[in-house]
Structures are given as structure tokens and as C-alpha cells.
N, C-alpha and C positions, 0 to 999 in steps of 0.2 A: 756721576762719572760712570761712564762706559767703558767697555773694554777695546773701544778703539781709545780713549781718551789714556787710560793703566799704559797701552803699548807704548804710546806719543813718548808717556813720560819714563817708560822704562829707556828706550832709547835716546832723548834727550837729555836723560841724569847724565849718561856714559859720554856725549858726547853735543855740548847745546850746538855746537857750529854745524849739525850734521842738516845739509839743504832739504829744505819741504817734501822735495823731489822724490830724493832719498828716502826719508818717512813713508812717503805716500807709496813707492814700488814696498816697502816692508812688510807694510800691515794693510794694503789694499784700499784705499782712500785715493784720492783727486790729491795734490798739490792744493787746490784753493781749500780743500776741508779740511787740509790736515794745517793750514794756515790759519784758518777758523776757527779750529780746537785751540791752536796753541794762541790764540789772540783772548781766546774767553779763558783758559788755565792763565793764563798773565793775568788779566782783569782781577778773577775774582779771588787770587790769592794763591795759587794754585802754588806754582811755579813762583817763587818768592824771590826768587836773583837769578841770574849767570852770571859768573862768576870765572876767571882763571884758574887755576891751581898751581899757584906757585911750589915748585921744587926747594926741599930745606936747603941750605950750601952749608949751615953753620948754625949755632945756640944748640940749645936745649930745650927737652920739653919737662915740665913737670905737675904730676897729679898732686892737687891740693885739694885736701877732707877740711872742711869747714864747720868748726863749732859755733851756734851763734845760740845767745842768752833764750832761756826758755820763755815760752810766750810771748815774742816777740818775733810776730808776724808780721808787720809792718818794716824789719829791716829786709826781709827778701825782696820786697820792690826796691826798696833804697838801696840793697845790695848790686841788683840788676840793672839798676840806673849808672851805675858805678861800673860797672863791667862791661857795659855799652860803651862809654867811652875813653875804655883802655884796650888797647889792641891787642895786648900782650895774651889777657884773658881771652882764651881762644872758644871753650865752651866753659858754660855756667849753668850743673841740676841741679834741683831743689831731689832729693833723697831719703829712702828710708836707711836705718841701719847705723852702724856705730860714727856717723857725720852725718850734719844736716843740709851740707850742700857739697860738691861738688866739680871744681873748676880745672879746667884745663891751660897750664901757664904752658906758653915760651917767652925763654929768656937767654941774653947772652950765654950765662954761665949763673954759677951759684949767688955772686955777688948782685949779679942783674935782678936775679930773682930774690934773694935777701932785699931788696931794695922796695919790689913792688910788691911784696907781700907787709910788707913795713908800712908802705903807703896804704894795703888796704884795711889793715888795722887800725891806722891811725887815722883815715878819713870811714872807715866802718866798726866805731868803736860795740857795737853790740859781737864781732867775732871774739869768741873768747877761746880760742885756739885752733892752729892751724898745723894740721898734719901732713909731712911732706913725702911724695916718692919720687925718685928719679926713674924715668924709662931709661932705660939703659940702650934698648933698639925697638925701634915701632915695627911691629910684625906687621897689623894690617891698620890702614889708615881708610877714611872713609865715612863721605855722607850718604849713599846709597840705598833708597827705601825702596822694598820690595814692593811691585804691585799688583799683588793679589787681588782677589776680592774680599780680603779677611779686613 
């Protein structure tokens, strides 16, 4: 990856709908190459989705610290499998520090999330406790990776 390729993608984080055109006057590229780049960043994995960003209107979010039985490294794939197809779980880290994982819930409200944290114990019985926080207000939200050359 080059540093016409870093530009491509620092501007396409902020905005994927933004025309070739546009790219190519930015960072000094053709349209057709800057159509190229972003054709082979799709291929090889680069560029993994676009995506919308829907606006909250409503729920909750909540940070859940995840205990799971020791030496039992095989439920983090089973866990991930399980988190892939619940939507609620919004991110999922495996972590160092006082929890072994890491999840990002939204939920209606308390009850919503009493519910699917229930389901994830009871279809992930190796979690042997699960610590709750409430955000109270999201200061900064965001997937945006810088691109450096570090």
C-alpha cells in the first residue's frame, strides 16, 4: 500500500459516496486510477464494507466485560460465532485486564438487554460473569483508522 492508496482510504472512511472524480482532483491521480486502486482495495480485503451510518432515534447502549471459564479457548470462536449473528452485539474484543472479552450491546432499554445477555449465557454457558456499564452519553463514536505509514 502506497501513499496514494492511505489518501484513497482516508477519504473514503469520511465519505464512501465521494465520486472518483472528486478523489482523483484530491490527491492527484486520473479518475480511471483512482478507480483501480479502489477496485483492488475492494479485492483484496482492504476496504471490507460500505456501509450507511444510521442515526440512534432511541435504546441504549451498553459496555459488557465478559468472564469466560479459564483455559477455555475454544469458546472465543463459539463466542464470535454467536455474536455474528446477533445484531444487537455491535462490537466484540477478546482483551487484556480485569475481563476476557469485551462487547458492545444496544438494547431497547434495560429489560432488552437483561434479556440478551440472558440468551448469551444461556446459549454461551462457558461466560461465567458478566459486567454491566451504562453509557449514559456517547461523546465520540467511530470506526475511523488513521492512515499513516505506522
Amino acid at each position: 500500500m502506497d501513499q496514494f492508496d492511505r489518501r484513497i482510504l482516508a477519504l473514503v472512511q469520511r465519505n464512501c459516496q465521494l465520486k472518483t472524480e472528486t478523489i482523483a482532483a484530491e490527491i492527484g491521480l486520473s479518475a480511471s486510477a483512482v478507480q483501480r486502486r479502489l477496485r483492488a482495495l475492494r479485492a483484496n480485503g482492504t476496504i471490507a464494507a460500505e456501509v450507511a451510518v444510521v442515526q440512534p432515534r432511541a435504546g441504549m447502549t451498553f459496555i459488557a466485560g465478559l468472564e469466560i471459564a479459564r483455559d477455555n479457548y475454544e469458546a472465543l470462536d463459539r463466542l464470535r460465532h454467536w455474536a455474528e449473528t446477533h445484531d444487537n452485539i455491535q462490537q466484540l474484543y477478546y482483551v487484556t485486564g480485569g475481563v476476557d472479552l469485551i462487547a458492545v450491546v444496544l438494547a431497547r432499554d434495560a429489560e432488552d438487554y437483561d434479556a440478551i445477555t440472558a440468551a448469551m449465557m444461556r446459549d454461551n454457558p462457558m461466560i461465567e460473569r458478566i459486567t454491566t456499564n451504562v453509557v449514559l452519553r456517547p461523546m465520540k463514536v467511530g470506526l475511523y483508522r488513521p492512515m499513516d505509514e505506522t
